[in-house]
C-alpha positions in Angstrom: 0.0 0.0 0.0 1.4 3.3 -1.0 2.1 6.5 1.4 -1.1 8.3 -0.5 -3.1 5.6 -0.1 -2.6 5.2 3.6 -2.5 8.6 4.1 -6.3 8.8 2.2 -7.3 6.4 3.9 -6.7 7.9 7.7 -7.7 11.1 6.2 -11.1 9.4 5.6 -11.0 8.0 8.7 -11.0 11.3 10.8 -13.0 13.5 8.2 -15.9 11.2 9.6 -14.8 10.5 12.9 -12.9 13.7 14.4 -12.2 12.3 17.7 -11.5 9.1 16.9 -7.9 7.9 18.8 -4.8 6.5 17.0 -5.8 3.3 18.2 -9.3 3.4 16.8 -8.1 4.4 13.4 -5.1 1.9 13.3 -8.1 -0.5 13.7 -10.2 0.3 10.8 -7.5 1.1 8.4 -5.2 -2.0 9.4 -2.4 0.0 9.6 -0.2 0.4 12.6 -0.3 2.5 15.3 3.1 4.3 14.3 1.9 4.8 11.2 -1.3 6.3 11.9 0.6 9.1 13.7 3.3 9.7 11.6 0.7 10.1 8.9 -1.5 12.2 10.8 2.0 14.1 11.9 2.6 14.5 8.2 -1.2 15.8 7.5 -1.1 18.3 10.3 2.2 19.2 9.2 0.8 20.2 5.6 -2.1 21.6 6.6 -0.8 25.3 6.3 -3.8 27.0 4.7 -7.7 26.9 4.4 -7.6 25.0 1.6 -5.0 22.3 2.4 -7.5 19.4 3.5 -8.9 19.4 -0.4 -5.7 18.0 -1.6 -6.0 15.4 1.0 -8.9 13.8 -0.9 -9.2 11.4 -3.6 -10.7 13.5 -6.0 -8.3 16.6 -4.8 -4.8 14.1 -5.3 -6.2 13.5 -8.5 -6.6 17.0 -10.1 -3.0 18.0 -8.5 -1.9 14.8 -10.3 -3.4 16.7 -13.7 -2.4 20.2 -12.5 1.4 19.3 -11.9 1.4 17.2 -15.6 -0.4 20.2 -17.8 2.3 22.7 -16.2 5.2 20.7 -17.2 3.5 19.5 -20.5 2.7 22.9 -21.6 4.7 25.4 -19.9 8.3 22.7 -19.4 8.1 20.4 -22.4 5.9 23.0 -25.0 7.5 26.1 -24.1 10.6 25.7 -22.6 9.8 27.7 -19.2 12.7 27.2 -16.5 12.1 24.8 -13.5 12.8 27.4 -11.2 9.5 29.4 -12.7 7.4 26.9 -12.0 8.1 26.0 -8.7 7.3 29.1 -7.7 4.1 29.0 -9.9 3.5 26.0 -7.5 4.7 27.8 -4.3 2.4 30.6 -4.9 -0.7 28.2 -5.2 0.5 27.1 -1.8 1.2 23.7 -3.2 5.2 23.0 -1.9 3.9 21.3 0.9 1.4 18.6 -0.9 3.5 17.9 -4.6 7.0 17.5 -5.3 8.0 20.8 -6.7 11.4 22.0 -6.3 13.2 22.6 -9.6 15.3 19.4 -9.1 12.4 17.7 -8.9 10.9 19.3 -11.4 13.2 18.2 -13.6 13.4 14.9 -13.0 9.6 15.2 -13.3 9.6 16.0 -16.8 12.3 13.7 -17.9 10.1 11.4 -17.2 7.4 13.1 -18.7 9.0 14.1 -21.9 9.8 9.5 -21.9 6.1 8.6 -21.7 5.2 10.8 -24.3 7.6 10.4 -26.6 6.8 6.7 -26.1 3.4 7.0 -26.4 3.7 9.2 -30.2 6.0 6.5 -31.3 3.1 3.8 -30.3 -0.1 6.5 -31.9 2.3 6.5 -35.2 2.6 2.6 -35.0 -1.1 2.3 -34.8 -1.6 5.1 -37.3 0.6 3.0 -39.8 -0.9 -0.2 -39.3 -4.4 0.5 -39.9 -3.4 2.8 -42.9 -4.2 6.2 -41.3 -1.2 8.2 -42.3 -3.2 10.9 -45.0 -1.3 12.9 -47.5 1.5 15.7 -46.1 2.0 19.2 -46.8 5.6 19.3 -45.6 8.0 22.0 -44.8 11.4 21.6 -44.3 14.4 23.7 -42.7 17.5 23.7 -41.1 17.7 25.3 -37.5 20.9 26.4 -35.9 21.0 26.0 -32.1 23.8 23.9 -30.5 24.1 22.1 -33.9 22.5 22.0 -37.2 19.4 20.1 -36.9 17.4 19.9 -40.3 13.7 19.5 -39.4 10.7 18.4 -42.0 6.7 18.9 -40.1 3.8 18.2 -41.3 1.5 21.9 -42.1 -1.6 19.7 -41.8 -1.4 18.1 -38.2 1.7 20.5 -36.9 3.6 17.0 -36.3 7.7 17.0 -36.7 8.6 14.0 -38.2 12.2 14.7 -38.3 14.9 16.3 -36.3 18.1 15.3 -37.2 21.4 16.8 -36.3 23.6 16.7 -39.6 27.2 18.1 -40.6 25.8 19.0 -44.0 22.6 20.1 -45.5 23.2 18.9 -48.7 20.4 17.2 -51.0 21.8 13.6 -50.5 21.7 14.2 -46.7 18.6 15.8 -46.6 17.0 13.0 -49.2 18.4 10.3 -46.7 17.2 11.2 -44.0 13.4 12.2 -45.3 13.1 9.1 -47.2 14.1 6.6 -43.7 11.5 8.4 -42.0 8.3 8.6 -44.6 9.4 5.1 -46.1 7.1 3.4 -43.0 4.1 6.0 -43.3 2.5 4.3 -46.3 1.9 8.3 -47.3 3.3 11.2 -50.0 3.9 14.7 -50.0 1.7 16.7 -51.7 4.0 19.8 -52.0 6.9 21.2 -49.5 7.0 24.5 -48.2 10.8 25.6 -47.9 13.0 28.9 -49.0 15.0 28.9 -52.0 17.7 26.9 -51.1 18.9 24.1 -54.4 19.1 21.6 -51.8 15.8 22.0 -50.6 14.2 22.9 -53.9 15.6 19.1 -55.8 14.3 17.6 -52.3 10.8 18.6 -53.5 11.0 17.8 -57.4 13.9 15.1 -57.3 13.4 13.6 -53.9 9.8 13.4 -52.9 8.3 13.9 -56.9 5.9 16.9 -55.6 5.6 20.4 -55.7 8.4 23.0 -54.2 6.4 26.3 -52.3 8.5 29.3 -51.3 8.1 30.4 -48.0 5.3 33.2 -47.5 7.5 36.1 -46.4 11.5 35.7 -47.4 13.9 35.8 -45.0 11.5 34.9 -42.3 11.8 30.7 -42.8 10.2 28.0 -41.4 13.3 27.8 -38.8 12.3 31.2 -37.6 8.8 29.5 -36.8 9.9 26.8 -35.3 12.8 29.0 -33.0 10.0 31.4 -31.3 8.2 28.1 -29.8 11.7 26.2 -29.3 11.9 24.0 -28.1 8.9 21.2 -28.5 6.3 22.9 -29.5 4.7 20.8 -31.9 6.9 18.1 -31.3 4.0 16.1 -29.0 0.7 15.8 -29.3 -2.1 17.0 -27.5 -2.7 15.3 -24.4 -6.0 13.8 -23.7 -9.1 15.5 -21.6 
């Protein structure tokens, strides 16, 4: 039995039976008598504010559980916002004392987080492909320059990023090798492909993928431009479920 399911169940306990004793409780929970009052310790202990004893319910645990996973999906993941910003998001909701929510483990939080996600796109894509969902693409393709060049081709339609690749070159044969590994699998074509004027990028479009080459909308403001002002994931997950 886990600590949040002892301590629910004590909590319980004494939200319907105020004065009932250590003893008493240890009884109907099953639990010992040292741990009944190092859990009630740990209640009274968190119990800072008016509001404190909603997080000690089930259906309380449960939104901070969804609370604490939107802010790191959206704010950590989405839009790169530092762990030491959201911890005091959380310490301003008075929450320090009921979730985890010091940057370190803030952190360690979302490298988890970022994990199951990325795990659960790579099994949605499986699916996708094996019960031939994968429509036609209206890519775009650029090269952004952070740490190293990464060359990056998304999907207009659906806002997915199929690749990101670092790469020494951006040559056509690179580009071409790395475009064709990745759509080989998704049983799908490119209608056309948005990219500036580069030769590379252009024979990648007529050569490569046998579609249509698009210039970007407004030159000298390329897709990588996009894709920097929500850097660093923005439309590299999707959207989590209600």
């Amino acid at each position: 039995m886990g600590f949040w399911t002892k301590s629910q169940l004590i909590f319980n306990v004494f939200r319907d039976q105020a004065k009932a004793s250590i003893r008493q409780v240890a009884l109907q929970t099953g639990l010992s008598k040292s741990s009944v009052h190092r859990l009630k310790q740990a209640m009274v202990d968190r119990h800072q504010h008016p509001e404190s004893w909603l997080w000690e319910t089930e259906e309380g645990r449960q939104w901070l559980i969804r609370l604490v996973v939107a802010v790191l999906y959206h704010f950590g993941l989405k839009r790169g916002v530092g762990a030491e910003t959201m911890s005091a998001f959380f310490a301003s909701l008075h929450l320090e004392h009921h979730v985890g929510s010091s940057p370190s483990t803030l952190r360690a939080m979302m490298d988890k987080l970022e994990t199951l996600v990325l795990e659960t796109t790579a099994a949605w894509e499986r699916e996708g492909i094996a019960s031939a969902q994968m429509g036609p693409m209206v890519g775009a393709v650029d090269e952004t320059f952070l740490q190293r060049m990464m060359l990056v081709f998304m999907d207009l339609v659906s806002g997915y990023i199929f690749l990101e690749e670092t790469a020494e070159d951006r040559s056509y044969e690179t580009w071409y090798a790395h475009v064709r590994t990745r759509l080989e699998p998704m049983q799908s074509h490119v209608l056309y492909l948005v990219s500036d004027r580069a030769k590379a990028l252009i024979k990648l479009a007529h050569t490569g993928l046998a579609c249509l080459s698009i210039p970007d909308l407004f030159q000298g403001w390329p897709f990588d431009a996009i894709f920097f002002m929500t850097w660093p994931r923005a439309t590299r997950y999707p959207s989590l479920p209600s």
